[in-house]
N, C-alpha and C positions, 0 to 999 in steps of 0.2 A: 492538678495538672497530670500527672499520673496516678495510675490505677487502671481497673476495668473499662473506665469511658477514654482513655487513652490510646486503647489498641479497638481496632476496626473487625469487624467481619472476614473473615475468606474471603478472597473474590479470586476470579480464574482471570487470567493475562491472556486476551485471544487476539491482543495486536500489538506490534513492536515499532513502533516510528522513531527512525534513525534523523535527526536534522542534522546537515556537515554541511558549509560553506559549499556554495556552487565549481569555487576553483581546486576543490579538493576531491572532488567528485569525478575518476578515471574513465566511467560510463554512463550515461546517460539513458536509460531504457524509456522512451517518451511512452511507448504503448501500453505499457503492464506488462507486456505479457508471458515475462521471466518474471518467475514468482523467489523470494526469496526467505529466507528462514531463518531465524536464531534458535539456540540450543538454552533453556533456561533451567536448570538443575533437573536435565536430562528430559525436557519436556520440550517439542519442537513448537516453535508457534511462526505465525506469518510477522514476515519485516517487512515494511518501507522504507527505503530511504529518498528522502527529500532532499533537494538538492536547493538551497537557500543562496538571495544575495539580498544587497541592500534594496528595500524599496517591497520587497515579497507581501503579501500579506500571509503571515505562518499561520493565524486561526483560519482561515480559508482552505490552504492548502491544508493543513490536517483533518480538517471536516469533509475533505474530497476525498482522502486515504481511507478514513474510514467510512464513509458510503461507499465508496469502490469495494472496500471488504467487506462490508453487510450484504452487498449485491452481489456478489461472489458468491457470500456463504450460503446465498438463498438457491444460488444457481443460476444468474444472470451476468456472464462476463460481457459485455459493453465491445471490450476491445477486440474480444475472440470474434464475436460477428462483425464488426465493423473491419478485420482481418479477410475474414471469410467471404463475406460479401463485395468486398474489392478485388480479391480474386478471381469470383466468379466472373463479374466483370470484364475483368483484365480477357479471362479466358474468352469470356463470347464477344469482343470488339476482334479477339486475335482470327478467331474462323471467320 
């Protein structure tokens, strides 16, 4: 049980997902598009927090957090344009 085949490899922490009760939860950011961060023995990495109730599926919503952060790290924010784009929008219905 212990020994060598006990302890794992290195691996780097490049995601944080926070799950807390939906009614514990003070804000609600539905977009993404406030990024948020944890501090882990002085190394900053990206947080989620999910906001959970009864009924949720949590393997779904955590497979969404991180495609959303794979797709980020590639360079593809979803919400940034989907922001942007309604914007624009907004702008040429106003003239």
């Amino acid at each position: 049980m212990l020994g060598v085949s006990a302890v794992g490899a290195p691996k780097a922490i490049e995601l944080v997902i926070k799950v807390k009760k939906w009614i514990d939860v003070a804000k609600v950011e539905r977009f993404g598009l406030d990024r948020h961060e944890e501090e882990i023995f002085g190394v900053k990495i990206i947080k989620f927090v999910l906001p959970v109730s009864a009924g949720r599926n949590l393997s779904t919503l955590i497979e969404t957090a991180v495609r959303i952060h794979l797709l980020r790290d590639s360079g593809f924010d979803a919400a940034k344009i989907l922001i942007e784009k309604h914007s624009a929008m907004l702008k040429s219905n106003v003239n």
